[in-house]
SEDONU-345422 format. One line per field, with one value per atom (N, C-alpha, C, CB): residue number from 0; residue in three letters; x negated, y negated, z. Coordinates in nm, 4 decimals, m for minus. Glycine has a CB too. Layout:
BEGIN
pos: [NUM	...]
code: [ala	...]
xx: [X	...]
yy: [Y	...]
zz: [Z	...]
// end
This chain:
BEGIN
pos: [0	0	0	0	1	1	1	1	2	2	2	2	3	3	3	3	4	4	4	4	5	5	5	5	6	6	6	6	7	7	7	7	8	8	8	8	9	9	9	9	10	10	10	10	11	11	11	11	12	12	12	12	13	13	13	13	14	14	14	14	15	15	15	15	16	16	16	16	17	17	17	17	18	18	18	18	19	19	19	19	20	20	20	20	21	21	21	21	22	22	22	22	23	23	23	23	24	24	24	24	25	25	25	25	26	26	26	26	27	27	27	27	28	28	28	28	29	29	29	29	30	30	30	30	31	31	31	31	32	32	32	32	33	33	33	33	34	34	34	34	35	35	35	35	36	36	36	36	37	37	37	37	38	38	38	38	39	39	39	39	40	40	40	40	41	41	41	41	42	42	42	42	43	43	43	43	44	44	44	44	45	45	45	45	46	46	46	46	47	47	47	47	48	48	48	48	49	49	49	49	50	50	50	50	51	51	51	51	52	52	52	52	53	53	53	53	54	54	54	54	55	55	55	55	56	56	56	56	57	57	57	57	58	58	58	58	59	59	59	59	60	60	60	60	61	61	61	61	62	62	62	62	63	63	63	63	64	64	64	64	65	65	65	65	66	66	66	66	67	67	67	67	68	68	68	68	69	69	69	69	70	70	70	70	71	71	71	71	72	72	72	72	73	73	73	73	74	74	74	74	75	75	75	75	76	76	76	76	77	77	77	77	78	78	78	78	79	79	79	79	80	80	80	80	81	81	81	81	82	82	82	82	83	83	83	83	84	84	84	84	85	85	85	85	86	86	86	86	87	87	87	87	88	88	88	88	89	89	89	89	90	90	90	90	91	91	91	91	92	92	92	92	93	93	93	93	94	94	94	94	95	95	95	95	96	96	96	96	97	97	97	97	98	98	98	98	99	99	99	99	100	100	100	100	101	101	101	101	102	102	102	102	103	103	103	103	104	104	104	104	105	105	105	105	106	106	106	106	107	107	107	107	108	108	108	108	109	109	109	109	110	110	110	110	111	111	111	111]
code: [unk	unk	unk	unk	unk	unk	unk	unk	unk	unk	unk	unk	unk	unk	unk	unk	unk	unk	unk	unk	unk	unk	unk	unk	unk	unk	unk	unk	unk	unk	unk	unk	unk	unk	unk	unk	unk	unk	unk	unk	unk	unk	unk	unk	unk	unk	unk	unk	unk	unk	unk	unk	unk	unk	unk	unk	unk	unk	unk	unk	unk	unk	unk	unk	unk	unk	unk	unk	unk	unk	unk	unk	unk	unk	unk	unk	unk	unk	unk	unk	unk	unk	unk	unk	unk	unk	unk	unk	unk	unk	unk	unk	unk	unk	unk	unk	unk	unk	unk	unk	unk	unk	unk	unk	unk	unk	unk	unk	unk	unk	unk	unk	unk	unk	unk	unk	unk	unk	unk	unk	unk	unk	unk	unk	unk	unk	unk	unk	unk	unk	unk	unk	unk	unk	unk	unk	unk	unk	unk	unk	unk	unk	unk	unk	unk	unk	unk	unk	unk	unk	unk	unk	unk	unk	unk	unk	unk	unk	unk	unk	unk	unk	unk	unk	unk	unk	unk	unk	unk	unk	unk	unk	unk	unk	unk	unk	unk	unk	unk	unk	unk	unk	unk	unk	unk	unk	unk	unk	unk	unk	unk	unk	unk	unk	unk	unk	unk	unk	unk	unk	unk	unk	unk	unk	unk	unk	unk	unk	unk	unk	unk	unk	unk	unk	unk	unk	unk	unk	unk	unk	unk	unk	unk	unk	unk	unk	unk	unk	unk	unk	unk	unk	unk	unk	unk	unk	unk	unk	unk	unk	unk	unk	unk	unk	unk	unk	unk	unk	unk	unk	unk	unk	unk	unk	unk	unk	unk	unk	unk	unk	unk	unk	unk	unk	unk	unk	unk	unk	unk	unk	unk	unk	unk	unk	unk	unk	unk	unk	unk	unk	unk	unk	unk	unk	unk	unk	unk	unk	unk	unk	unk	unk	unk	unk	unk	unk	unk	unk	unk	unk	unk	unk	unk	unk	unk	unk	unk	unk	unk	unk	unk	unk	unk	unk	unk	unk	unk	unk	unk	unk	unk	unk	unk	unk	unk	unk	unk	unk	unk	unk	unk	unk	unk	unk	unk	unk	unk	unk	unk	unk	unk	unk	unk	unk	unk	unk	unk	unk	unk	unk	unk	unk	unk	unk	unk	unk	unk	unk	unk	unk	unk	unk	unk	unk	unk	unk	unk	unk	unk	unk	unk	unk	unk	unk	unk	unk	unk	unk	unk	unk	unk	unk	unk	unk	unk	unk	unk	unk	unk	unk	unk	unk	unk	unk	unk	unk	unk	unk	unk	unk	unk	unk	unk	unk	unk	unk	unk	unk	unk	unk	unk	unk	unk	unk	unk	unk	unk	unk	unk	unk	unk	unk	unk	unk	unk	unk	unk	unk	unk	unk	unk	unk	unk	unk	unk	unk	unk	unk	unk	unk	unk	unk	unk	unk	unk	unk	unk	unk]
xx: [7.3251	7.2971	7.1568	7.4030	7.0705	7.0036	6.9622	6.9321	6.8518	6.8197	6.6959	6.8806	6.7149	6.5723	6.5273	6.5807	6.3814	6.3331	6.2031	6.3383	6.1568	6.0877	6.0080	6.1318	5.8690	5.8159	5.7749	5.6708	5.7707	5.7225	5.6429	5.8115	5.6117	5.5242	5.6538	5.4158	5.6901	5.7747	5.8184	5.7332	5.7080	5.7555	5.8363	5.6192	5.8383	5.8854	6.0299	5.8484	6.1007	6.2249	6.3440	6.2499	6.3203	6.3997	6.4351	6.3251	6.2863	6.2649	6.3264	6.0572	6.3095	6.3563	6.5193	6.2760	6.5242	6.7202	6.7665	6.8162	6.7360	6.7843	6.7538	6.6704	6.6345	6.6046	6.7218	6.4451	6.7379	6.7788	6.9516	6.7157	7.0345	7.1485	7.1871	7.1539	7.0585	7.0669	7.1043	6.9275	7.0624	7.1037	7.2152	7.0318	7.2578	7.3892	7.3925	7.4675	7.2959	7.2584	7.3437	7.1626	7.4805	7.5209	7.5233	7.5950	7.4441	7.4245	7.3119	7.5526	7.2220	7.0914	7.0977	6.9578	7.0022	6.9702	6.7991	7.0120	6.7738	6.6439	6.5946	6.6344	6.5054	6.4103	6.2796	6.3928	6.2470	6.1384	6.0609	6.1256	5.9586	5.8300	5.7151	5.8277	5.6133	5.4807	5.4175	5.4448	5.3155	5.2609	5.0794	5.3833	5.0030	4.9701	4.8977	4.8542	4.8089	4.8026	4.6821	4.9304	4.5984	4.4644	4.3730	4.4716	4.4728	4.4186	4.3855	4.4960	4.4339	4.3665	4.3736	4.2140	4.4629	4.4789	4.3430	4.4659	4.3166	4.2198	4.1789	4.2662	4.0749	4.0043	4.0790	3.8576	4.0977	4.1294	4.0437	4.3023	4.0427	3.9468	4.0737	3.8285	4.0493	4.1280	4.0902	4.1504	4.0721	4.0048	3.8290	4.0857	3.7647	3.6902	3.6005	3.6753	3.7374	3.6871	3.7422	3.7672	3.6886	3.7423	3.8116	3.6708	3.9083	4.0106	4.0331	4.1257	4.1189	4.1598	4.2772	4.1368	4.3318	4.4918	4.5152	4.5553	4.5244	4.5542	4.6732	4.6004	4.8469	4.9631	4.9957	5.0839	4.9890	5.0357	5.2219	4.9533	5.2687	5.4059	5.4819	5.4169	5.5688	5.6122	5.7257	5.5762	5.8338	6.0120	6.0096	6.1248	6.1204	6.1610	6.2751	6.1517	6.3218	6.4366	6.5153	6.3707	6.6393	6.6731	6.8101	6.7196	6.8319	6.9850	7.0153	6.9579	7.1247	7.1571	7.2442	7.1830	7.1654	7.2242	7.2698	7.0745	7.3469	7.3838	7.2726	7.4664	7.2973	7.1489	7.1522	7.1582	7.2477	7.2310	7.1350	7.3554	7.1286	7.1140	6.9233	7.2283	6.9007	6.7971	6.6679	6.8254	6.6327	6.5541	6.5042	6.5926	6.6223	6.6393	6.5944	6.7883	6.6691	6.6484	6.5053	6.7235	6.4119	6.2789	6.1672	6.2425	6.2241	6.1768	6.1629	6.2105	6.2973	6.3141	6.2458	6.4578	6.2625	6.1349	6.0218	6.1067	5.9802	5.8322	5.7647	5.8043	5.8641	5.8618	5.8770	6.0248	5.9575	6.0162	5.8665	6.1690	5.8552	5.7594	5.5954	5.8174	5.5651	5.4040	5.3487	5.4206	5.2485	5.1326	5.0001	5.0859	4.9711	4.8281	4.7705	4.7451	4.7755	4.6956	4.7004	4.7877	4.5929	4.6136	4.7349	4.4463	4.8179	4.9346	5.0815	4.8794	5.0667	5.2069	5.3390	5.1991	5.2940	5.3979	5.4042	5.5112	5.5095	5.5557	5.6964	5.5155	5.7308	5.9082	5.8761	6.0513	5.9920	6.0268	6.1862	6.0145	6.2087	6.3478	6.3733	6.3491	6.4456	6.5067	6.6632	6.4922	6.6599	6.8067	6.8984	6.8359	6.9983	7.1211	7.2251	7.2152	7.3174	7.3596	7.5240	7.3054	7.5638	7.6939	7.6669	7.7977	7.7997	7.8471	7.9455	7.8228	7.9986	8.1102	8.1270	8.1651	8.2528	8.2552	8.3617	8.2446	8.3233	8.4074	8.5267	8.3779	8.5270	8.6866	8.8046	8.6400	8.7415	8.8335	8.8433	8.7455	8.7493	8.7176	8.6694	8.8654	8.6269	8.5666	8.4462	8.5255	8.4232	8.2648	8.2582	8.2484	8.1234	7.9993	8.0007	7.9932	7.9896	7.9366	8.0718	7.8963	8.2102	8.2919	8.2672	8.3229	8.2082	8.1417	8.1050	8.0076	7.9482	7.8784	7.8916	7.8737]
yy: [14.3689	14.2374	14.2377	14.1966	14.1136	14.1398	13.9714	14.2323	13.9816	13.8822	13.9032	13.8709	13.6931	13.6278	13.5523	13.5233	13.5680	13.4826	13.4708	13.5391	13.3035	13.1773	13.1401	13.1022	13.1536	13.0594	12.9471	13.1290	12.8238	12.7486	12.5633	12.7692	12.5246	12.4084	12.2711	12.3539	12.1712	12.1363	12.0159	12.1088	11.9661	11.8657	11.9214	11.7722	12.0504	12.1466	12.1258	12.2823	12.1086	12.1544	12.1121	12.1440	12.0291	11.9288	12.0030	11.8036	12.0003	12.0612	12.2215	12.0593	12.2950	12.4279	12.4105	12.5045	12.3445	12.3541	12.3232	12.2197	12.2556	12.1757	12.3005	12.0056	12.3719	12.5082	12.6096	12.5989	12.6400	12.7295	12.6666	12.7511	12.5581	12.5236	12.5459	12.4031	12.5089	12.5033	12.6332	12.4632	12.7667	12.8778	12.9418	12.9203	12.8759	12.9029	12.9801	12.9894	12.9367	12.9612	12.9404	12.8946	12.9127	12.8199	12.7623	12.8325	12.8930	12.8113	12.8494	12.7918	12.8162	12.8739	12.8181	12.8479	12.8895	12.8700	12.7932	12.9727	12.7019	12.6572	12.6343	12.5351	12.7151	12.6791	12.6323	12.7798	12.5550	12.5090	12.6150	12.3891	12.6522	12.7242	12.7184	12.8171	12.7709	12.7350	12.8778	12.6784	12.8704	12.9757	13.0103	13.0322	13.0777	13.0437	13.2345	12.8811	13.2195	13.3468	13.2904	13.3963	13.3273	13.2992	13.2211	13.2515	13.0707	12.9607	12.9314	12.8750	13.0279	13.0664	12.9241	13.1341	12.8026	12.6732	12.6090	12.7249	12.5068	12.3818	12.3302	12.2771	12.1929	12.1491	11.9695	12.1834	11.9319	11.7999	11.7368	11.7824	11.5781	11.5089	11.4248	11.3803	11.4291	11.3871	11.2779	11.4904	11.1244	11.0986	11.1349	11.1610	11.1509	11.1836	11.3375	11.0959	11.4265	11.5561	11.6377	11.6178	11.7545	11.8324	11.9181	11.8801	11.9777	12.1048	12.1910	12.0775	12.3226	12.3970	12.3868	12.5267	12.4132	12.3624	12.5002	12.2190	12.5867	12.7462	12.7722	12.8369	12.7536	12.7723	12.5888	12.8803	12.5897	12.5440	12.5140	12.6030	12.3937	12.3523	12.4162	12.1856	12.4997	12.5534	12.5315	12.7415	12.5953	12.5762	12.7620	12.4404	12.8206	12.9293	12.9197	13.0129	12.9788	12.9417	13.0905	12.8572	13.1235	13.2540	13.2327	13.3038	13.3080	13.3090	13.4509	13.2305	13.4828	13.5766	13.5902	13.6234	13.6731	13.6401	13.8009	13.5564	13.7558	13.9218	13.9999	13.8893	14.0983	14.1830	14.1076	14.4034	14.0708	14.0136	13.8460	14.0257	13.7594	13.6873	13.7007	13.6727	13.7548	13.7921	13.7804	13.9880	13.7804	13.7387	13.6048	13.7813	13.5545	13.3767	13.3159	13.3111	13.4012	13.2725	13.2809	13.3149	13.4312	13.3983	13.3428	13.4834	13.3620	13.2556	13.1229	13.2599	13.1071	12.9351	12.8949	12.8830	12.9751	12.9415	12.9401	13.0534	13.0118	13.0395	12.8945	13.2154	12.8437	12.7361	12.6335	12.7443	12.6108	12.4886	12.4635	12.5217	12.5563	12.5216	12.5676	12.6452	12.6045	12.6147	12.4677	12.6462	12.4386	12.3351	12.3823	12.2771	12.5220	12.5450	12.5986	12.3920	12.5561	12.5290	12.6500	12.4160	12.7084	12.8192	12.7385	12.8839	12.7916	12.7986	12.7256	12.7273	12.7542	12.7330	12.8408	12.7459	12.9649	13.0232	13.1587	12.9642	13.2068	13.3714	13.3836	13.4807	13.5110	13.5122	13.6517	13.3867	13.6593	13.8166	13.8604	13.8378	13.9622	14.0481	14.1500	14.1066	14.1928	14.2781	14.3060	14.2354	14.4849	14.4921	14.4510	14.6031	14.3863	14.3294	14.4588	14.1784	14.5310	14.6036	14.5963	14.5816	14.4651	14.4142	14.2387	14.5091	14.2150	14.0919	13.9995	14.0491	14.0003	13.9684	13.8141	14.0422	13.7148	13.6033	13.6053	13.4994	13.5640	13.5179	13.5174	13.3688	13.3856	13.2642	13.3907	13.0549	13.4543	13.5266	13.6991	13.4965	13.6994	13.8683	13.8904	13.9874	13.8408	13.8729	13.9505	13.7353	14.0302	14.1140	14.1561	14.2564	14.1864	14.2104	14.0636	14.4053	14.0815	14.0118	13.8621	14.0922	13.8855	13.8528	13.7243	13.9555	13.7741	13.7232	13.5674	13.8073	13.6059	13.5089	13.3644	13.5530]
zz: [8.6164	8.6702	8.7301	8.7758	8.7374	8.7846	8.8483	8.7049	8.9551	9.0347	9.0390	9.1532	8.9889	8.9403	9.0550	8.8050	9.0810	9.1888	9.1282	9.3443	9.1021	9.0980	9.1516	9.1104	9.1878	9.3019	9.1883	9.4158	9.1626	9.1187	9.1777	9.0448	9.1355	9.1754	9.2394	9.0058	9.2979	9.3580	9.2415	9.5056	9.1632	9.0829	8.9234	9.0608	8.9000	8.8148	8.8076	8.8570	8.9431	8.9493	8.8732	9.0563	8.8249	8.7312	8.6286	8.6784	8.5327	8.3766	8.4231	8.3046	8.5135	8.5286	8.5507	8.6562	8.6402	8.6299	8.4903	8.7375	8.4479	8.3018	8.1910	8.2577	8.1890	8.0838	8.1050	8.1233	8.2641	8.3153	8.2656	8.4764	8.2703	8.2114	8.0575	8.2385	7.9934	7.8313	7.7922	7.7529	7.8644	7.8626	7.9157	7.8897	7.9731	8.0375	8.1863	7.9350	8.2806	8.4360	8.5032	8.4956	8.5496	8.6354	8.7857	8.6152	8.8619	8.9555	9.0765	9.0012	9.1159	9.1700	9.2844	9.0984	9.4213	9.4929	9.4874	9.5416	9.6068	9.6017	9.7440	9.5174	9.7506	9.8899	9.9085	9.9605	10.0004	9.9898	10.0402	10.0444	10.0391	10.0851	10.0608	10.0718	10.1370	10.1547	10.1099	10.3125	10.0338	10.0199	9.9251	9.9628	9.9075	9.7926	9.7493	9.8017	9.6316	9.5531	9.4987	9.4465	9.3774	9.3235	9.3815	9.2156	9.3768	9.4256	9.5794	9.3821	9.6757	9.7906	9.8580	9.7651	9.8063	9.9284	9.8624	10.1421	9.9172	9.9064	10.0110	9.8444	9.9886	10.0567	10.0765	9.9918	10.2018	10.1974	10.3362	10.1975	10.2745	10.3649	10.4867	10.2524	10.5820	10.6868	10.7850	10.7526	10.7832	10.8846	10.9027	10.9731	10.7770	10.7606	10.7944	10.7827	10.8274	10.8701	10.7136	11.0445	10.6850	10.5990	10.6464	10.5291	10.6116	10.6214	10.5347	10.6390	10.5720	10.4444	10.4221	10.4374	10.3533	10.3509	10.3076	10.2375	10.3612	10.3136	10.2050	10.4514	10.2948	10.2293	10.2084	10.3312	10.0701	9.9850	9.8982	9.9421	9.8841	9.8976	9.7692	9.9054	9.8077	9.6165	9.6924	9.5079	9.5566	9.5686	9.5448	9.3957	9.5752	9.5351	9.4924	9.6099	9.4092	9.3164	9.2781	9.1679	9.3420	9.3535	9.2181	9.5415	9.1538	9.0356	9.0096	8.8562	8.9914	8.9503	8.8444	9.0292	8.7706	8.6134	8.5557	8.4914	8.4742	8.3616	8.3072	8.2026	8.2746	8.2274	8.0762	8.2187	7.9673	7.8867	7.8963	7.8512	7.9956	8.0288	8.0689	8.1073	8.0883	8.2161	8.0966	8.3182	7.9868	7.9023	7.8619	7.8268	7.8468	7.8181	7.9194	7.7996	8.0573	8.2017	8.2050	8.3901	8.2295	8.2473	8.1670	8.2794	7.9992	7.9357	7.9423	7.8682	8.0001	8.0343	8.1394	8.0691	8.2562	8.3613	8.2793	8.4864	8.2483	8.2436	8.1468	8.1574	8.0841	7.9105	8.0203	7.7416	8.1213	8.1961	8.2654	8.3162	8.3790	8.5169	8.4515	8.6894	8.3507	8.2577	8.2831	8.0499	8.3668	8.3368	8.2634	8.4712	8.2653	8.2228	8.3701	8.1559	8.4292	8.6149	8.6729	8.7446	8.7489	8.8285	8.9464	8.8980	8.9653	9.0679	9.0283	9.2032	8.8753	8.8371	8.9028	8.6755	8.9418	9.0031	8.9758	8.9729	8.9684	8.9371	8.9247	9.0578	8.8440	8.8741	8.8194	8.7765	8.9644	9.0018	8.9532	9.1865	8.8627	8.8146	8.8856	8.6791	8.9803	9.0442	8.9937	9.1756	9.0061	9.0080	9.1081	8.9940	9.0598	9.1595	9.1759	9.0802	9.2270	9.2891	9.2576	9.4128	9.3508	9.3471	9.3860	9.4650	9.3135	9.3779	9.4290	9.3419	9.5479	9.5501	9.5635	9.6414	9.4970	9.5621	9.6313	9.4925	9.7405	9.8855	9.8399	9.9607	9.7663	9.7515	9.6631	9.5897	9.5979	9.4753	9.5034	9.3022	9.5669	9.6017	9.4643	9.6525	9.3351	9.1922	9.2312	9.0947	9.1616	9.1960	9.0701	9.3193	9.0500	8.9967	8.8565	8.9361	8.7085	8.6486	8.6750	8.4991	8.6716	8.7330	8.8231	8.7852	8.9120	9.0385	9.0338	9.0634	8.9152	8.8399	8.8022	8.7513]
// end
């Protein structure tokens, strides 16, 4: 098993849940967060003063999927949340361990 984490752009989230279903995802976590990487934040005019706007608005998007699975999903991110643009995002594959669900006591792919 393994666990997928997303940072992607905030207007993305749509086309990514919907990629991430067509493959058979069923069910993800999503957080908002601030952050940024290349693009190092921007410049905005305020009241006529300039600023930097350092961390920048993304979603993080956590799933945990089967090791069979784990090809398709980051394809599908990557096909879903792609503009071209420096700060479309990143996605991170880590091994998952165990998993238990609460309601059933089911663990590991089970779980899922």
């Amino acid at each position: 098993m393994k666990w997928i984490t997303a940072v992607i752009k905030p207007f993305k989230l749509d086309e990514v849940r919907e990629a991430l279903a067509e493959v058979g995802v069923q069910g993800m976590t999503v957080t908002e967060v601030k952050g940024f990487g290349r693009q190092h934040g921007h410049t905005e005019l305020y009241r006529g003063a300039e600023y930097v706007v350092d961390f920048l608005p993304k979603l993080k998007i956590e799933i945990a999927v089967t090791d069979a699975q784990v090809e398709q999903a980051v394809e599908a991110i990557g096909n879903a949340a792609r503009t071209g643009k420096v700060g479309d995002g990143k996605v991170f594959v880590s091994a998952l361990e165990q998993v238990v669900r609460i309601r059933t006591q089911e663990v590991d792919a089970d779980a899922l």
